[in-house]
C-alpha positions in Angstrom: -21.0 18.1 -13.6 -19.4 15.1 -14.6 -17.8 12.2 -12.0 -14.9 9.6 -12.9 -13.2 7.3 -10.5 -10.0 6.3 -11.2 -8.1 3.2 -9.9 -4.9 1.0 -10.6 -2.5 -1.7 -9.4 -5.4 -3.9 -8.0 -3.3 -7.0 -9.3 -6.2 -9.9 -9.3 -4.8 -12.8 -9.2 -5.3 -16.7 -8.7 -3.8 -16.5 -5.0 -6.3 -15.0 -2.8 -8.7 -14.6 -5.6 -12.0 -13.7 -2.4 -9.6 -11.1 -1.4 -8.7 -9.4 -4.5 -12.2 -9.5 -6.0 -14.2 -8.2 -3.3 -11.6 -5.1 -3.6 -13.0 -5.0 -7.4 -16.3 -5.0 -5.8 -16.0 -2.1 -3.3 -14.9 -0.1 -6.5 -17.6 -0.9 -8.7 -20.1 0.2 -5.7 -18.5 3.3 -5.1 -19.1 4.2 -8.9 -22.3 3.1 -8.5 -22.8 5.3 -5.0 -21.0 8.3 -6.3 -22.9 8.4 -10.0 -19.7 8.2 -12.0 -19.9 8.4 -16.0 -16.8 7.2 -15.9 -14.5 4.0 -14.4 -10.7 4.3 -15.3 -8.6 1.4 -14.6 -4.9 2.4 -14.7 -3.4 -0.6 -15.4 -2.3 -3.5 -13.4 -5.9 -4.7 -12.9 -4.8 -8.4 -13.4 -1.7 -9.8 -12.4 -0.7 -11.2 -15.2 -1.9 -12.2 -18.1 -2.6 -15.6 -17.4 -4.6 -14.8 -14.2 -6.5 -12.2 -16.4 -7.6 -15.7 -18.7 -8.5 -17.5 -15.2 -10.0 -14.3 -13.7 -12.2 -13.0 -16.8 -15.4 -14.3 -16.4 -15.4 -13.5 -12.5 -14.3 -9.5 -13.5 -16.9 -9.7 -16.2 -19.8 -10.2 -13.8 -18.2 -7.7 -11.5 -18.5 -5.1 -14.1 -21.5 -5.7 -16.0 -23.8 -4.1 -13.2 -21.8 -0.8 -14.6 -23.6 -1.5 -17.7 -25.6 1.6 -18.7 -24.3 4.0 -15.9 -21.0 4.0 -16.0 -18.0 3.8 -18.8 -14.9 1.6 -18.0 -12.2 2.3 -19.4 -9.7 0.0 -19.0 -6.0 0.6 -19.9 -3.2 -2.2 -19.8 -0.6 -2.1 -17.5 2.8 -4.0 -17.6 1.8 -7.1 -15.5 -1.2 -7.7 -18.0 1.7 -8.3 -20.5 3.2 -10.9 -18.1 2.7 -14.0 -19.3 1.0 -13.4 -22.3 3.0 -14.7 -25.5 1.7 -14.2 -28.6 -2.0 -13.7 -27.4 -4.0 -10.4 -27.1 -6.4 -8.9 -24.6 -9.0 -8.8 -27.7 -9.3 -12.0 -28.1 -10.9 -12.0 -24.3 -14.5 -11.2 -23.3 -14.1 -8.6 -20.4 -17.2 -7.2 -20.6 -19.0 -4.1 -21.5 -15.7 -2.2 -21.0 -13.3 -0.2 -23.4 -10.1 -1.4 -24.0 -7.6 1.0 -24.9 -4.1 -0.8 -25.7 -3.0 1.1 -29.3 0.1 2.4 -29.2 1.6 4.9 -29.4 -1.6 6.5 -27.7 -5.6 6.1 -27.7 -7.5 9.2 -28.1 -11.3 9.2 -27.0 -14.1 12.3 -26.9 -17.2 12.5 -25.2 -19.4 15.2 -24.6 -17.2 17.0 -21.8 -14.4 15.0 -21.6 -11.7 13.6 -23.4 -9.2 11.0 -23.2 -6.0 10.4 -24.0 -4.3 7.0 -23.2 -0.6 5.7 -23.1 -0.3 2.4 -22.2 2.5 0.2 -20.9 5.2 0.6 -23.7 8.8 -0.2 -24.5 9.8 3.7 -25.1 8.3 6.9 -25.2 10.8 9.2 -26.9 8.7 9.6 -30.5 6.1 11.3 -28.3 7.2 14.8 -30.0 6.0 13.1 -33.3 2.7 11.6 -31.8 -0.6 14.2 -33.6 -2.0 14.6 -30.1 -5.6 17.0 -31.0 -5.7 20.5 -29.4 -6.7 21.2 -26.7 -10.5 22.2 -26.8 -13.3 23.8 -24.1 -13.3 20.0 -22.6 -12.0 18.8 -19.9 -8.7 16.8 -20.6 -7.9 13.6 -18.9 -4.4 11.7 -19.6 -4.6 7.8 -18.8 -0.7 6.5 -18.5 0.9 3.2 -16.6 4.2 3.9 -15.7 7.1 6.3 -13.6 6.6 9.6 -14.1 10.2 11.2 -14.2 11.2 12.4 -10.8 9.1 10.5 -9.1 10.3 6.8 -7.3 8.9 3.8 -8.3 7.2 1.8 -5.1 5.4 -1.1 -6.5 6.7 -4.9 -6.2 10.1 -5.5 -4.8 12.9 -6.0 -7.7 10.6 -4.7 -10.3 10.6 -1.7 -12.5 8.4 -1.8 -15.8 8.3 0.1 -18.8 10.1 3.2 -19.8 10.0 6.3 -17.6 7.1 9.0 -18.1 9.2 12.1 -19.1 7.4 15.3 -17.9 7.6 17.0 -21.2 5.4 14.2 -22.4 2.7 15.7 -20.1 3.1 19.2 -21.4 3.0 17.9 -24.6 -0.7 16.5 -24.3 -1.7 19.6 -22.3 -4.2 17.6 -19.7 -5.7 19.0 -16.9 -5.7 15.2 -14.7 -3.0 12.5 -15.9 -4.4 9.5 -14.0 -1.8 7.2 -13.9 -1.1 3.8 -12.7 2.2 1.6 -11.4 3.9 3.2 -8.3 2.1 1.8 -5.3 1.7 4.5 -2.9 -0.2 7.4 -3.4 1.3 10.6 -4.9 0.2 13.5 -6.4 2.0 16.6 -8.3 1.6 19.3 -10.7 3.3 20.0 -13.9 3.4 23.1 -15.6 -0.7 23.0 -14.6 -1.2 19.2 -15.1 -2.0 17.4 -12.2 -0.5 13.8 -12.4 -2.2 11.6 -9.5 -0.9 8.2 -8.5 -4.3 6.3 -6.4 -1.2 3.8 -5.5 -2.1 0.0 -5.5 -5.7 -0.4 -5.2 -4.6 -3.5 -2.7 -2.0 -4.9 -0.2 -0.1 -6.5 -2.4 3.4 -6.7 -1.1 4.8 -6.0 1.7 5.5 -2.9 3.2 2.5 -0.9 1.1 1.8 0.9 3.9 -1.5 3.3 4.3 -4.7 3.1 3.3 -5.2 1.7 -0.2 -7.8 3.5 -2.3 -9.0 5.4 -5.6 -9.7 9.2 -6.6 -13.4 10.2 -7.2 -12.8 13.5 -9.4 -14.8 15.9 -10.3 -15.7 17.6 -13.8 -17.2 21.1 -13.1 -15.9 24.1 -14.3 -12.4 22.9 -13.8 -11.0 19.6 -12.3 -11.0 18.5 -8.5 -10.4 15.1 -6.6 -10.6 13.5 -3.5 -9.4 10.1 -1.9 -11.3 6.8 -1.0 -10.3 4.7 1.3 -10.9 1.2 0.1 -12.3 -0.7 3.2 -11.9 -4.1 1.5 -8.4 -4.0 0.7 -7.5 -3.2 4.8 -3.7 -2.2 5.2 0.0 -3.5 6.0 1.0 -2.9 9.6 4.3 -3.7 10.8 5.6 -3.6 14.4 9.3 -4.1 15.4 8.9 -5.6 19.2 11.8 -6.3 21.6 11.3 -9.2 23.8 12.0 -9.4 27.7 14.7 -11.6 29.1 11.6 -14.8 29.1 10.0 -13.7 25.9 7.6 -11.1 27.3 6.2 -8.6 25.2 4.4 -5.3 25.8 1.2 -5.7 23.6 0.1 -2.3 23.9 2.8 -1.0 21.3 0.6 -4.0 19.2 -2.2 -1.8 18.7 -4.1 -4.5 18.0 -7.6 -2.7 18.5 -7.1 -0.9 15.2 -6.5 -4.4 13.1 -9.4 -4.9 10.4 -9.7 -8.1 9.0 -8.1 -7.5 6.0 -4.9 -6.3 7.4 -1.7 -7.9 6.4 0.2 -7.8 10.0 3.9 -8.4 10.6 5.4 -8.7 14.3 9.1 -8.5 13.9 10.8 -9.9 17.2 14.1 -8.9 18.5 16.2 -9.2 21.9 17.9 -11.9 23.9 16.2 -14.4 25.8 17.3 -17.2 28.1 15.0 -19.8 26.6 13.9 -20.1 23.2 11.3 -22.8 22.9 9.5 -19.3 25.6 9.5 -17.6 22.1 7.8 -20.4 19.9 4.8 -20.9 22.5 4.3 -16.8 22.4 4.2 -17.1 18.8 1.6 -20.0 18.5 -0.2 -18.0 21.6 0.0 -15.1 18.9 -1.4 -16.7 16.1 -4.2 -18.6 18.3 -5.3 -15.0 19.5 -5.5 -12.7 16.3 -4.6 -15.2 13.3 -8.1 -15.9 12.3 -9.0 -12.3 12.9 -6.7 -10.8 10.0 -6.0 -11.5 5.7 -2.1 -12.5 7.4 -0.1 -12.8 10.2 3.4 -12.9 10.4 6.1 -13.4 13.1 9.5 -13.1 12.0 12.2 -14.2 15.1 14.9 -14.6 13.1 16.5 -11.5 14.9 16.3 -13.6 18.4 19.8 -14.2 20.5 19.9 -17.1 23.3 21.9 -16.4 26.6 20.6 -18.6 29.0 21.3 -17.8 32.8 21.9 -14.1 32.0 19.3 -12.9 34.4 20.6 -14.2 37.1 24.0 -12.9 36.6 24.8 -9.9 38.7 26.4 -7.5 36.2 23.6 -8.4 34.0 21.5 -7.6 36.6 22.8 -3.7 37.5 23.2 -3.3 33.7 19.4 -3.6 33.1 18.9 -1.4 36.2 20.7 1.5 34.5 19.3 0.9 31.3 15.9 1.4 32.3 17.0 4.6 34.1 17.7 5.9 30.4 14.6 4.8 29.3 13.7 7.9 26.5 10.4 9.1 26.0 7.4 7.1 24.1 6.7 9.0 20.2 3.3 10.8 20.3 0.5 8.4 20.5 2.0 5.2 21.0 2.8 3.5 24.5 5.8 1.4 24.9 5.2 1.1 28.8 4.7 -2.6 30.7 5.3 -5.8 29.3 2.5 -8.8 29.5 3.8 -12.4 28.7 0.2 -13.3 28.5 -2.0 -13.3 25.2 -5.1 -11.3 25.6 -7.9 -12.8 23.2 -9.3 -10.3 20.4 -12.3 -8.9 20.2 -15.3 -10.8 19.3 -15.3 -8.9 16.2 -13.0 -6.6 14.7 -14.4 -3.1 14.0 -14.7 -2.2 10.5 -13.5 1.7 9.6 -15.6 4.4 7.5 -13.0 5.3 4.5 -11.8 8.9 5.1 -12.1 11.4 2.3 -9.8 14.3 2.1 -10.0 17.1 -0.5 -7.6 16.7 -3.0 -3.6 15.2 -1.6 -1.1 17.7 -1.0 2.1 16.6 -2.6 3.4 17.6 0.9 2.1 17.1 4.4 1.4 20.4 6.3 4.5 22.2 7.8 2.7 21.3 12.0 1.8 17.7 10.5 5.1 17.3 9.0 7.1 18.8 12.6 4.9 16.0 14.3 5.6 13.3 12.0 9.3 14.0 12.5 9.2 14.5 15.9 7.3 11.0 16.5 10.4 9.5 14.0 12.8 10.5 16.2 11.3 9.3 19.2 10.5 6.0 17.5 14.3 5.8 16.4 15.5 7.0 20.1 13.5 4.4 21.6 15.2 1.9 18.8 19.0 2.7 19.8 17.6 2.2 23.4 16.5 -1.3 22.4 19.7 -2.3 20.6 22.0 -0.9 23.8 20.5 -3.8 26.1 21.0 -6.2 23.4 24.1 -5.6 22.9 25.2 -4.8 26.7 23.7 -8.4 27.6 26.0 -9.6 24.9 28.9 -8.2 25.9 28.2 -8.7 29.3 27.8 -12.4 28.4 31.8 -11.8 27.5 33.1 -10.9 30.7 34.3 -13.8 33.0 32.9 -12.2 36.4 29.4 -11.8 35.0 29.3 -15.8 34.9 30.3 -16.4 38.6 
């Protein structure tokens, strides 16, 4: 039985470099903990190039406890082209680890496994021409950076990279796993009886990368299986989309702020009319006093905030908000929406770390009950939003009409 672990899209870089590298850590000590002969890096393990000169010698140390266990194999990426001029990866000391940058492809053979590598390239449409080896009684594992065709691309906003992965390049090289690198969430599906696995980004790195971030441990015995890791290190983004009363209230429950870690990257996106602004600025600096410390990043957008001041007092304004809590629609599954508190409650002392879930090998699509739930909570979510909107925009209107200001 043989063990690989197979990661991508960490992006090290200069910004944040404690963050990023104790993510590189985490990895290194799961291939340590789960025995692995073998550490594939799917590209996009630096940033760019130039943090990849800056970030060397720290990676280096990082890796060289793999020295003697554990194989890295390390394939570029399009960001570790960023940046780079006319130098080369070579001519860097990355440690004990292989490098494997030739194009068209890289071909490697070890005792029950064999590689095959693509990295980050201008085109792929010679790959009919390319003298990929038979297939033999080993286990075949594809190593690629880049979009597989049909599937959307979900890395860094306004980015694409490289040419797209067509699927007859997989049949082509016949592999039982393509581990692949460059979308950012996690995906997995089969072709023709390859099974092409996207880990997604290894980190937060932008926002709205949702969901745990994490690696596949897979498993060499006869045949191929794999499994998720959450990475506890890398935490996760977690946006929330909270209307505020009339004097900048806020119902904290729909927060959730009991399941932040402190590596989460948290939004709060405010919304709503109230009749005082400078209300809003102190419940943002009450906010960040509360839980800033206590997460990677905080942010509070209140861009999305009208000002109507006197517009509780008004009468219309007043039955208006009566009725509109009588069509209050039900919370989604799970989440509470109930009560507002214009007080700050202080985190925890400390905020609970969570034991990464494993889950036998990702189904491309969620269960048929799981998915009926998840859309059921969607529609409740986007229910509640309309609901939201209506008494912003009533207020507005409201706001409008001559009587309401008598």
């Amino acid at each position: 039985m043989t063990k690989l672990i197979h990661c991508a899209d960490l992006h090290l870089s200069m910004e944040e470099i404690e963050y990023s590298l104790s993510i590189l850590s985490e990895i290194v000590a799961l291939t340590i903990q789960h025995e692995a002969a073998f550490l594939i890096m799917a590209g996009d393990i630096f940033d760019s190039f130039t943090d990849c000169e800056n970030l060397r010698v720290p990676f280096r140390r990082k890796v060289e406890v793999l020295a003697g266990r554990c194989r890295v194999i390390f394939l570029p990426g399009n960001h570790e082209h960023l940046k780079q001029g006319n130098k080369s990866l070579r001519n860097l000391d990355l440690g004990d680890i292989m490098l494997l940058d030739r194009e068209p492809f890289d071909y490697l053979s070890f005792e029950d496994v064999e590689f095959i590598a693509i990295p980050d390239q201008a085109g792929y449409s010679d790959y009919h021409r390319w003298n990929i080896p038979l297939p033999s009684d080993k286990a075949r594992i594809l190593i690629a950076h880049g979009t597989a065709a049909g599937l959307s691309y979900s890395g860094p906003a306004g980015e694409r990279g490289g040419a797209v992965l067509a699927a007859d390049i997989f049949r082509h090289c016949q592999a039982d796993y393509v581990a692949l690198g460059h979308i950012h969430s996690r995906r997995v599906v089969e072709v023709d009886g390859s099974i092409l696995a996207y880990p997604g980004s290894a980190r937060v790195w932008r926002r709205c990368e949702k969901g745990a971030r994490g690696l596949y441990i897979i498993t060499i015995d006869q045949g191929v299986a794999f499994e998720f890791a959450a990475l506890k290190s890398a935490g996760q983004y977690r946006e929330y989309h909270l209307p505020l009363g009339l004097e900048a209230e806020v119902d904290q429950k729909s927060m959730d702020t009991d399941s932040w870690q402190p590596a989460d990257w948290i939004r709060l996106n405010f919304s709503g009319i109230v009749e005082n602004e400078h209300d809003v600025r102190l419940l943002e600096e009450k906010l960040q006093q509360a839980y800033g410390k206590g997460v990677r990043r905080l942010e509070i957008d209140r861009d999305r905030i009208a000002v109507l001041p006197g517009i509780a007092s008004q009468p219309l304004a007043a039955a208006f908000l009566k009725r509109w809590q009588e069509k209050k629609p039900p919370s989604p599954a799970g989440t509470s929406h109930t009560g507002t508190s214009p007080t700050v409650q202080p985190p925890p002392a400390q905020l609970r770390p969570e034991q990464p879930p494993l889950e036998h090998s990702l189904p491309a699509q969620p269960p048929p009950a799981q998915a009926q739930s998840q859309h059921g909570g969607e529609q409740a979510e986007h229910a509640r939003r309309v609901w939201l909107r209506a008494r912003e925009l009533g207020l507005r209107e409201l706001k409008r009409v001559p009587e309401a200001r008598d």
